[in-house]
Residue frames as a rotation matrix with the C-alpha (Angstrom) as fourth column:
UNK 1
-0.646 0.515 0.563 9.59
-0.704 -0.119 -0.700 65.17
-0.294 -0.849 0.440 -4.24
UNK 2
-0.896 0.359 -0.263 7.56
0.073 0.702 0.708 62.36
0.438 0.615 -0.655 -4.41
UNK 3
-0.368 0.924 0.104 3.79
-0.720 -0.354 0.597 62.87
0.589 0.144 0.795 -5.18
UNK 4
-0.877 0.425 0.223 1.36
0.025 0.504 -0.863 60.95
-0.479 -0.752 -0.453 -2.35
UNK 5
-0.411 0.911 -0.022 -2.07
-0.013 0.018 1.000 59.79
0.912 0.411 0.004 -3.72
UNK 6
-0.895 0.416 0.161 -4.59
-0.234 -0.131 -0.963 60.35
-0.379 -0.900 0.215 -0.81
UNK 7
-0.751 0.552 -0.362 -7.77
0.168 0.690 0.704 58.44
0.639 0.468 -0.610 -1.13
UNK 8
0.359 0.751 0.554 -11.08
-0.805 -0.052 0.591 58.55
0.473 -0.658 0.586 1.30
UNK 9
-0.927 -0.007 0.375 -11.10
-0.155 0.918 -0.365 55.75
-0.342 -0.396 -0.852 3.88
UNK 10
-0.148 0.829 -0.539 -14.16
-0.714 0.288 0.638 53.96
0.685 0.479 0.549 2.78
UNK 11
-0.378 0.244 0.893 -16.03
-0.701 0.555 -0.448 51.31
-0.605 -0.795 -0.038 5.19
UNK 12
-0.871 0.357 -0.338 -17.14
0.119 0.820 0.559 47.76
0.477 0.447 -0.757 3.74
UNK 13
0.043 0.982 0.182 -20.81
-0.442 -0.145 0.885 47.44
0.896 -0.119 0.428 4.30
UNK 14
0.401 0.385 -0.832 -20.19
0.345 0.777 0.526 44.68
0.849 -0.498 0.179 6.71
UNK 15
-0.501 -0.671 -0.546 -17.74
0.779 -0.074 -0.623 46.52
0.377 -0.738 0.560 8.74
UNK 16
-0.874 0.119 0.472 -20.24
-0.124 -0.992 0.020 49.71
0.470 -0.041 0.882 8.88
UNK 17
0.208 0.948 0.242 -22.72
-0.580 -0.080 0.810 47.71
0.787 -0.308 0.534 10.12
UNK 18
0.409 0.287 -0.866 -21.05
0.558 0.672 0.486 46.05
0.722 -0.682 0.115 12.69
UNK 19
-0.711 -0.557 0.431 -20.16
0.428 -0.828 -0.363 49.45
0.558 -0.073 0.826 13.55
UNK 20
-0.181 0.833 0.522 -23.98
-0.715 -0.476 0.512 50.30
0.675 -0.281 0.682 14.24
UNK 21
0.458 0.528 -0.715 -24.56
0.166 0.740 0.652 47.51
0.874 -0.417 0.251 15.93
UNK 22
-0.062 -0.401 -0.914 -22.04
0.993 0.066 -0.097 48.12
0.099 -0.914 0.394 18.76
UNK 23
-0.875 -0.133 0.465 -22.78
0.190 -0.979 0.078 51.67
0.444 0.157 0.882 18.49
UNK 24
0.039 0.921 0.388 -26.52
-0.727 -0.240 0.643 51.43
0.685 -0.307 0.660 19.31
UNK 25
0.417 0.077 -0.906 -25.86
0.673 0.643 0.365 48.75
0.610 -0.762 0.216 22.20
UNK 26
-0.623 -0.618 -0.479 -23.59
0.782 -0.503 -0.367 51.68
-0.014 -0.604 0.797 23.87
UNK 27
-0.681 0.646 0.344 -26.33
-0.594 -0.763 0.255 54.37
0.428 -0.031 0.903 23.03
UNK 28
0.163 0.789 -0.592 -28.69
-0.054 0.606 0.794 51.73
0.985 -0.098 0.141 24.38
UNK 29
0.436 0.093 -0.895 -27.11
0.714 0.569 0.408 51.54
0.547 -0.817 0.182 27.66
UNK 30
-0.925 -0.339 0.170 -26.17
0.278 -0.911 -0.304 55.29
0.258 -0.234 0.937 28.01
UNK 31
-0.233 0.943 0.239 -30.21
-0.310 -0.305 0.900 55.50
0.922 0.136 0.363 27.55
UNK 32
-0.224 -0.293 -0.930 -29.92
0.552 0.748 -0.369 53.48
0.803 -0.596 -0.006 31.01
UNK 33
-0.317 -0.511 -0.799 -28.31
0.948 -0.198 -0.249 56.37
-0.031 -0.837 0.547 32.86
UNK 34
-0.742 0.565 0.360 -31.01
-0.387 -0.801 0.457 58.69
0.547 0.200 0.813 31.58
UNK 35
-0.638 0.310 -0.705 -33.07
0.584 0.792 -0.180 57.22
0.503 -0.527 -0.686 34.96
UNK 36
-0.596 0.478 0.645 -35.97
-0.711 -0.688 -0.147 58.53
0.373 -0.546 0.750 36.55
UNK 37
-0.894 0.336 -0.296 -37.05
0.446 0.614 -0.651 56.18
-0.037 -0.714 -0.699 39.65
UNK 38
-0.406 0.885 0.228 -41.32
-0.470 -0.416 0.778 56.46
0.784 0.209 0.585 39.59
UNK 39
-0.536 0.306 0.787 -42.79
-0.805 0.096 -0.586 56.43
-0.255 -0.947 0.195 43.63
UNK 40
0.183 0.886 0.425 -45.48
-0.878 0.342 -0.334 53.89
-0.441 -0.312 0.841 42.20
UNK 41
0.965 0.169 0.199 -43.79
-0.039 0.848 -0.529 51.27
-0.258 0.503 0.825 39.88
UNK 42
0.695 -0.603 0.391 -40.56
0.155 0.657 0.738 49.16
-0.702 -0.452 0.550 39.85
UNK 43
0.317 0.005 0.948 -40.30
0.947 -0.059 -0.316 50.37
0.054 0.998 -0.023 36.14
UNK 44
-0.119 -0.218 -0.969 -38.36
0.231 -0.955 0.186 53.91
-0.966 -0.202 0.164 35.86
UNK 45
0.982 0.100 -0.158 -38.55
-0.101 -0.427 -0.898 56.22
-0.158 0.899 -0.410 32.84
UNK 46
0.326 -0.930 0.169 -35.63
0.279 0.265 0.923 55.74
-0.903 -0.253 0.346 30.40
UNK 47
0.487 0.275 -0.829 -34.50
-0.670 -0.491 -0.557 56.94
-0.560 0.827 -0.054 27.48
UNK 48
-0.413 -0.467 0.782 -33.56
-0.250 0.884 0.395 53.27
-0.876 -0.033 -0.482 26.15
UNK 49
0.059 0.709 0.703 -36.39
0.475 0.600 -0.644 53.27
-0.878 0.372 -0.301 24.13
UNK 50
0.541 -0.232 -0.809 -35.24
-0.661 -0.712 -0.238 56.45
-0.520 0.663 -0.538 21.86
UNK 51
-0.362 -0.738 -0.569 -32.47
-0.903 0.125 0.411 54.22
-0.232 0.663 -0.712 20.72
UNK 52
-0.220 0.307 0.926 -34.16
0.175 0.946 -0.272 50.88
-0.960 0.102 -0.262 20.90
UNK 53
0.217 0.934 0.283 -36.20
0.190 0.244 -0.951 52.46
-0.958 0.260 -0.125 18.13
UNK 54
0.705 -0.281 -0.651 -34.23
-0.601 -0.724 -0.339 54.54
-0.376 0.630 -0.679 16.20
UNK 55
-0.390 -0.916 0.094 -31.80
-0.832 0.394 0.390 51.58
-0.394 0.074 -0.916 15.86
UNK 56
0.255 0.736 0.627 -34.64
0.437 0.491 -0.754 49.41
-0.862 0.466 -0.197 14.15
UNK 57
0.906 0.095 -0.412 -34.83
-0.159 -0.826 -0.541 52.67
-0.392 0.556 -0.733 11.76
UNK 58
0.571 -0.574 -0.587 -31.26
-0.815 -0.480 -0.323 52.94
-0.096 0.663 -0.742 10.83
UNK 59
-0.526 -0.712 0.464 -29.80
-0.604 0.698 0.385 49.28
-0.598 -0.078 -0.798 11.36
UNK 60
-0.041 0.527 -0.849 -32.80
-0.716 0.577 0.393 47.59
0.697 0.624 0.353 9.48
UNK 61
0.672 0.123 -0.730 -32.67
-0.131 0.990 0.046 43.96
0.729 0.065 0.682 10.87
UNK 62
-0.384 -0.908 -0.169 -28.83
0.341 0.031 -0.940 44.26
0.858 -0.419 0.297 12.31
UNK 63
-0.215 0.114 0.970 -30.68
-0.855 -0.501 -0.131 46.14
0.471 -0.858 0.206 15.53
UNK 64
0.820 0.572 0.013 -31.74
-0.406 0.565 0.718 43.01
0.404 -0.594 0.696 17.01
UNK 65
0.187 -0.968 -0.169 -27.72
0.669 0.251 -0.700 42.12
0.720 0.018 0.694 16.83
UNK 66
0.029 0.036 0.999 -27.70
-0.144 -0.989 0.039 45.32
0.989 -0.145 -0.024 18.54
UNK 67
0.318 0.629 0.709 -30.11
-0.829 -0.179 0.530 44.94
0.460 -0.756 0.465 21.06
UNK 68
0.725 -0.201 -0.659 -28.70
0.261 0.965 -0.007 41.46
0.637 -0.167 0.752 21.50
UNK 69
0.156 -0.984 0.086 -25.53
0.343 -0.028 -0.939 42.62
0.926 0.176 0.333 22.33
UNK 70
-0.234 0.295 0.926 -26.70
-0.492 -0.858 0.149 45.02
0.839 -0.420 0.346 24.88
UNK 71
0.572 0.481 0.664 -28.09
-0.812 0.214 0.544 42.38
0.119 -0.850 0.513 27.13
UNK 72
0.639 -0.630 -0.441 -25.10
0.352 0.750 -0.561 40.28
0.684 0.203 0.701 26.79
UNK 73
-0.268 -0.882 0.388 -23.31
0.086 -0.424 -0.902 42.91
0.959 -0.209 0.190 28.27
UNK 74
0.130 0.615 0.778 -25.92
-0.781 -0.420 0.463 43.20
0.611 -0.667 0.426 30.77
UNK 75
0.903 0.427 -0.047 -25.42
-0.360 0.812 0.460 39.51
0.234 -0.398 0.887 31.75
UNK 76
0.081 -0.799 -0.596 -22.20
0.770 0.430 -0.471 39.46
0.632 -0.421 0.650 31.93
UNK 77
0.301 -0.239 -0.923 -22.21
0.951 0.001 0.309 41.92
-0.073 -0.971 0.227 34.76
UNK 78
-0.847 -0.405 0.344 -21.50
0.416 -0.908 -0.045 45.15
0.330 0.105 0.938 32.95
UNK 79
-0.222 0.860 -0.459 -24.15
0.592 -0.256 -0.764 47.87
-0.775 -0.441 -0.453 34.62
UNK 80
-0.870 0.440 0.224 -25.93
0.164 -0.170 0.972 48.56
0.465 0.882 0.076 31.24
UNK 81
0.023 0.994 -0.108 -29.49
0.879 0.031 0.475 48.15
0.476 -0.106 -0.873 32.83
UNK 82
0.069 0.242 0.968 -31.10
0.065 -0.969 0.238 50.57
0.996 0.047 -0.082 33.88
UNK 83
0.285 -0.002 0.959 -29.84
-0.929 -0.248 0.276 50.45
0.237 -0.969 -0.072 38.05
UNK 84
0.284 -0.387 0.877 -28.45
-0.620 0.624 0.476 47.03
-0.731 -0.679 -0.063 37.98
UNK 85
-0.200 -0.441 -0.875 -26.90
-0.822 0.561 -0.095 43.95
0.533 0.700 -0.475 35.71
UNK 86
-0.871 -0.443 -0.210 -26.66
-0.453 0.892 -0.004 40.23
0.189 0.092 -0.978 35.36
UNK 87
-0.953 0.032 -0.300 -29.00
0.030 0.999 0.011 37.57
0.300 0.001 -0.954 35.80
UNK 88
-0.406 0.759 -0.508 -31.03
0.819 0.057 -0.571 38.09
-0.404 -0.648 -0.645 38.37
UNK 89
-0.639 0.334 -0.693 -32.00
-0.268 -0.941 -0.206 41.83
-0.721 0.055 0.690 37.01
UNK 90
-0.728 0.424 -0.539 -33.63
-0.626 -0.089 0.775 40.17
0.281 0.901 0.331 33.68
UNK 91
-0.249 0.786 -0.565 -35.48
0.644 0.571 0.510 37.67
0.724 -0.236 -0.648 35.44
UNK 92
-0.682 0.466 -0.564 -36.94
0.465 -0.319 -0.826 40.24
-0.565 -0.825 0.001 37.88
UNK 93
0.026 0.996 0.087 -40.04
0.688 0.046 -0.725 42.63
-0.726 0.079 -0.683 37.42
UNK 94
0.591 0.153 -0.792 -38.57
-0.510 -0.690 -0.514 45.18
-0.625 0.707 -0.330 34.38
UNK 95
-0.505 -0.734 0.454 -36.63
-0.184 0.606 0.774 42.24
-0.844 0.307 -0.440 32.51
UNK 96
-0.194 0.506 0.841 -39.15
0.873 0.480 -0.088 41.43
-0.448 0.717 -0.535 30.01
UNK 97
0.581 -0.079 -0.810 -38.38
-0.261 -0.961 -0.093 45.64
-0.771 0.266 -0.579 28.95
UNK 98
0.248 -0.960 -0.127 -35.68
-0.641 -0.261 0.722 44.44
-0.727 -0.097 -0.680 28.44
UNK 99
-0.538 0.109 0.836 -35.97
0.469 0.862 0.190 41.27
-0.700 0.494 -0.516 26.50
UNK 100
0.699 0.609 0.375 -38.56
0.668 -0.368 -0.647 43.44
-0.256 0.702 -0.664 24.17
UNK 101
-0.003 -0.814 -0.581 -35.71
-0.310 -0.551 0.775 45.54
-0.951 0.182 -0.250 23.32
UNK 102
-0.501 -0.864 -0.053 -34.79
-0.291 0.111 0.950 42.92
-0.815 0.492 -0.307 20.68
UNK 103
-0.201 0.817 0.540 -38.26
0.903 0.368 -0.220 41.52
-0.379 0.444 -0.812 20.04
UNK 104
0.258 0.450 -0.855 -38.78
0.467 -0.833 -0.298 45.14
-0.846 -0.323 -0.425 19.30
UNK 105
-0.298 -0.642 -0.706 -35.99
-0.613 -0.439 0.657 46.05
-0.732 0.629 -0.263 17.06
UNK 106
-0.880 0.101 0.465 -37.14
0.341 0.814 0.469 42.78
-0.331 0.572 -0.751 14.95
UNK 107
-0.004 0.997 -0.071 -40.73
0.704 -0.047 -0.708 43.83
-0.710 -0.053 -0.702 14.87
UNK 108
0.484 0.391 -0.783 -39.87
-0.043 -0.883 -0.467 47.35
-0.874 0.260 -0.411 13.32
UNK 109
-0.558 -0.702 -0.442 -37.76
-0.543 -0.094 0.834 46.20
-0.628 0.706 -0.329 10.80
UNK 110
-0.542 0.443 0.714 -39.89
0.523 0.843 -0.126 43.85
-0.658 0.305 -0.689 9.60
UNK 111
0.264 0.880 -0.395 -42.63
0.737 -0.449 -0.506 46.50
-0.623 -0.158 -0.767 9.51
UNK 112
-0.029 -0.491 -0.871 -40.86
-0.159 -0.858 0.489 49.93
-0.987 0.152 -0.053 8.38
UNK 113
0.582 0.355 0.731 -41.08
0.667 0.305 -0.679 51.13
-0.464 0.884 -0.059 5.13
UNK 114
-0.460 -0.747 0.480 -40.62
0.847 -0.531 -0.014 54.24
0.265 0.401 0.877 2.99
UNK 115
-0.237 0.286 0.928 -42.92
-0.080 -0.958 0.275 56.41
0.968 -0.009 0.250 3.73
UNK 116
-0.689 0.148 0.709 -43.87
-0.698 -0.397 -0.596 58.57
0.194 -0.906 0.377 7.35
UNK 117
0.334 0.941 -0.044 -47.01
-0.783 0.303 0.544 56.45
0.525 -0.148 0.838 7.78
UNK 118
0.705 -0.178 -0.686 -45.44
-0.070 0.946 -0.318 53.17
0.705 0.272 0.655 7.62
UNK 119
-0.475 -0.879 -0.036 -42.61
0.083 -0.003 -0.997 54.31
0.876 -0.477 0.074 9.91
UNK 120
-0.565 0.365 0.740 -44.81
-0.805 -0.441 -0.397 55.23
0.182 -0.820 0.543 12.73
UNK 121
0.697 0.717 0.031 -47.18
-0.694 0.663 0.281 52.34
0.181 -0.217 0.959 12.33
UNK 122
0.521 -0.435 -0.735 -43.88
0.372 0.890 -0.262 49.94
0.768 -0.137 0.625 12.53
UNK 123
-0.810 -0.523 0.264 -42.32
-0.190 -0.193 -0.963 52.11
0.554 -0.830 0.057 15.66
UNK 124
0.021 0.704 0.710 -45.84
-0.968 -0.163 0.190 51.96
0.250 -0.691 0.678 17.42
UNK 125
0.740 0.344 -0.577 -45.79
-0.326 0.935 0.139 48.19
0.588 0.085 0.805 17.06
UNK 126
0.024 -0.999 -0.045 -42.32
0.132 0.048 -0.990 48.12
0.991 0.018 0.133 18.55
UNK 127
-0.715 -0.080 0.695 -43.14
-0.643 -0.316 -0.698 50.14
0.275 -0.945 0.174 21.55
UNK 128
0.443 0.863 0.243 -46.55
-0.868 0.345 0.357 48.02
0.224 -0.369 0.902 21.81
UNK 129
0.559 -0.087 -0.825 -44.16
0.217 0.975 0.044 44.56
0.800 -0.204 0.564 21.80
UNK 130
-0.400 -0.760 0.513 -41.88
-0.102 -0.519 -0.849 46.68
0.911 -0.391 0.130 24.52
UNK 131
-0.302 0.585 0.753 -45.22
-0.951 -0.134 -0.277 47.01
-0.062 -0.800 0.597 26.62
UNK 132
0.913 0.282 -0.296 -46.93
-0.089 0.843 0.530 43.32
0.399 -0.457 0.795 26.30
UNK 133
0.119 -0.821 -0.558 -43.35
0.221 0.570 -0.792 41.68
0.968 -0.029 0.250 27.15
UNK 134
-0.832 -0.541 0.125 -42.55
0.033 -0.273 -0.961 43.74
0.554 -0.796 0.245 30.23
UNK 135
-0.538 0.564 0.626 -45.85
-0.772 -0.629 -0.097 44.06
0.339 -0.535 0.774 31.31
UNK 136
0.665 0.589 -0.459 -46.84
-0.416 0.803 0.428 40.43
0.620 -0.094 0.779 31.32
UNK 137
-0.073 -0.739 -0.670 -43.13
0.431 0.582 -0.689 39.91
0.899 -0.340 0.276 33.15
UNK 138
-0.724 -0.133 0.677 -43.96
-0.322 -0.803 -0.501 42.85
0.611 -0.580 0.539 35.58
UNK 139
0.296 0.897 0.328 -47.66
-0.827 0.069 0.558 41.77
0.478 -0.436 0.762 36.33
UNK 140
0.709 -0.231 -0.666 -46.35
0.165 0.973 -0.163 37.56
0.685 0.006 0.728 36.99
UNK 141
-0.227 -0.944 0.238 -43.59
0.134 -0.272 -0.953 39.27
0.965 -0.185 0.189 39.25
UNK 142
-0.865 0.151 0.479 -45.44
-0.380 -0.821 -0.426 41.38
0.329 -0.551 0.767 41.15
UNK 143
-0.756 0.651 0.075 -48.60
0.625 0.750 -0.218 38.65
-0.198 -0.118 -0.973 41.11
UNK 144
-0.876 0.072 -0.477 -50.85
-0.250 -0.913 0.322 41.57
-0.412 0.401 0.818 39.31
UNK 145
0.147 0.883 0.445 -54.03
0.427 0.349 -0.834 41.59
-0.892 0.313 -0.326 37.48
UNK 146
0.039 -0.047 0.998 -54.57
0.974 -0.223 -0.049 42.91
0.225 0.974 0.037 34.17
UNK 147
0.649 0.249 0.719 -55.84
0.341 -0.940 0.017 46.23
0.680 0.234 -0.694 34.66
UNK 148
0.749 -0.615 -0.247 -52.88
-0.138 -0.509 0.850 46.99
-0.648 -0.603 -0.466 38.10
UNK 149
-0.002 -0.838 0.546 -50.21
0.800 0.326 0.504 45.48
-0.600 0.438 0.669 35.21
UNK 150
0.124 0.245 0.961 -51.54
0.971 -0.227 -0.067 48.12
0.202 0.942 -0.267 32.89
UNK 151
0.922 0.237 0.307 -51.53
0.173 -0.959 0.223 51.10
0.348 -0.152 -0.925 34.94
UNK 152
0.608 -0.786 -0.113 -48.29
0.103 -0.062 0.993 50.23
-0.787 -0.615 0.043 36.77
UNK 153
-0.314 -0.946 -0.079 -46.25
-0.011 -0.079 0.997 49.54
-0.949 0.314 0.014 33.67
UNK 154
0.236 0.490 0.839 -48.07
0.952 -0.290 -0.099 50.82
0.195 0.822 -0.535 30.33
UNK 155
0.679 0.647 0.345 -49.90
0.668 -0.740 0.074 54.00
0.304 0.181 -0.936 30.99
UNK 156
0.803 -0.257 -0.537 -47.08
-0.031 -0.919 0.394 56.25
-0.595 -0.299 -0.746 32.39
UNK 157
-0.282 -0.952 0.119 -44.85
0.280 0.037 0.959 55.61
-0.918 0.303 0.256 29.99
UNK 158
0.284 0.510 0.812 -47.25
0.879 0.200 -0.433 55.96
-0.384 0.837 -0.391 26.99
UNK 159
0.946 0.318 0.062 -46.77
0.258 -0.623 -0.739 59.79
-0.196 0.715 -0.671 26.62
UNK 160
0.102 -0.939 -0.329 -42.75
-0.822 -0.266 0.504 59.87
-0.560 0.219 -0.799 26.60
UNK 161
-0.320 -0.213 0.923 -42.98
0.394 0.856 0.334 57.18
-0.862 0.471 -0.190 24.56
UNK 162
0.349 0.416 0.840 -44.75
0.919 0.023 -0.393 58.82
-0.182 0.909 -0.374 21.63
UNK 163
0.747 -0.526 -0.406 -42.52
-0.474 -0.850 0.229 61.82
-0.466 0.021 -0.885 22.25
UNK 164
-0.242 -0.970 0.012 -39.58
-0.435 0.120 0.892 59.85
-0.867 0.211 -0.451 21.60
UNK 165
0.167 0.653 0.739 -41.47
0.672 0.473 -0.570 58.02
-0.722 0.592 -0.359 18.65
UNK 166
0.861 0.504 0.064 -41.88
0.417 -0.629 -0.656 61.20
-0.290 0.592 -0.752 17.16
UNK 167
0.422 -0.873 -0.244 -38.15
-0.517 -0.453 0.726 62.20
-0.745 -0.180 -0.643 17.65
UNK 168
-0.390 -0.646 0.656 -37.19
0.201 0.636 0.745 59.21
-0.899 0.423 -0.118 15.84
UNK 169
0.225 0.432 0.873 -39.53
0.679 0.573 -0.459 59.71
-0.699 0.696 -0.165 13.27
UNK 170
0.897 -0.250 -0.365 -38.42
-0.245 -0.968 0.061 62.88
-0.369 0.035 -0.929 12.82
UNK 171
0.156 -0.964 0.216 -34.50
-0.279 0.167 0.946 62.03
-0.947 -0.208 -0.243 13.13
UNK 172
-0.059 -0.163 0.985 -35.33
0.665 0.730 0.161 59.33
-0.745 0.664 0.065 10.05
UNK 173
0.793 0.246 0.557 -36.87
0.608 -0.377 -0.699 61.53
0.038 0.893 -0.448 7.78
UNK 174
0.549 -0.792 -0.268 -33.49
-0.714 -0.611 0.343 64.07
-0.435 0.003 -0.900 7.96
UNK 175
0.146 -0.681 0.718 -31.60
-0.238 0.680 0.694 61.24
-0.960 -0.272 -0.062 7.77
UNK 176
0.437 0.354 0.827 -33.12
0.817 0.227 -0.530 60.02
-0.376 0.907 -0.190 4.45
UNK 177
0.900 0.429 -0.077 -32.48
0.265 -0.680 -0.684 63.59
-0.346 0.595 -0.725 3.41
């Protein structure tokens, strides 16, 4: 009988991370079809941002590859966005969400550290480049002032945002463990 060695499969680094990278663009646009249309603004709740962030957190850098990806797909016509795709959706009034996706994922990596502090101060910064971006693309859309840009597409998102914040920060620290 002849004896079989049996080994682990092992990933190369590079191949595990271009693993995450097309992983969190597909958890990014599943977050999509978590959709809740708001009567007053053009902007729906999504749960896009959970992964936007959390893919900062565990990709390092590589999330912006990520996040990249994601709106590739979006432009070429796959329905990733949140109710629509291609072209015209990013240049309309919740594109510049979208476009902070990646500016996002960059930001927290940059930022992020080891300890809980440091993680939260580099996800808050994240969600804050999430809100100037769309909100300066939303207000210019919509022909807005400051303070209707702020209420329309900031302030109701602020407290599921720091829910999901907290999830991630949460998520990381397991992770780590």
């Amino acid at each position: 009988m002849e004896k079989v060695l049996t080994r682990p499969i092992t990933l190369d680094r590079r191949m595990s991370e271009a693993i995450g990278v097309v992983l969190f663009a597909g958890l990014t646009a599943l977050g999509a079809f978590v959709r809740v249309p708001l009567p007053f603004t053009p902007v729906p709740l999504t749960f896009q941002v959970f992964f936007v962030l959390l893919s900062a957190m565990v990709l390092g850098s590589r999330a912006v590859l990520s996040q990249a990806l994601y709106i590739i797909l979006g432009l070429a016509g796959l329905p990733v966005f949140a109710g629509a795709s291609g072209f015209a959706h990013l240049a309309g009034p919740t594109g510049g969400y979208i476009l902070g996706f990646a500016a996002a994922a960059w930001t927290i990596s940059k930022i992020k550290g080891a300890g809980i502090f440091r993680n939260i101060l580099a996800l808050s910064a994240g969600l804050a480049v999430i809100y100037v971006l769309g909100s300066v693309q939303l207000g210019l859309w919509l022909k807005l002032g400051l303070l209707k840009t702020v209420q329309l597409g900031i302030l109701p998102f602020i407290p599921g945002d720091l829910l999901k914040l907290a999830a991630v920060a949460a998520a990381v620290r397991l992770i780590k463990r």
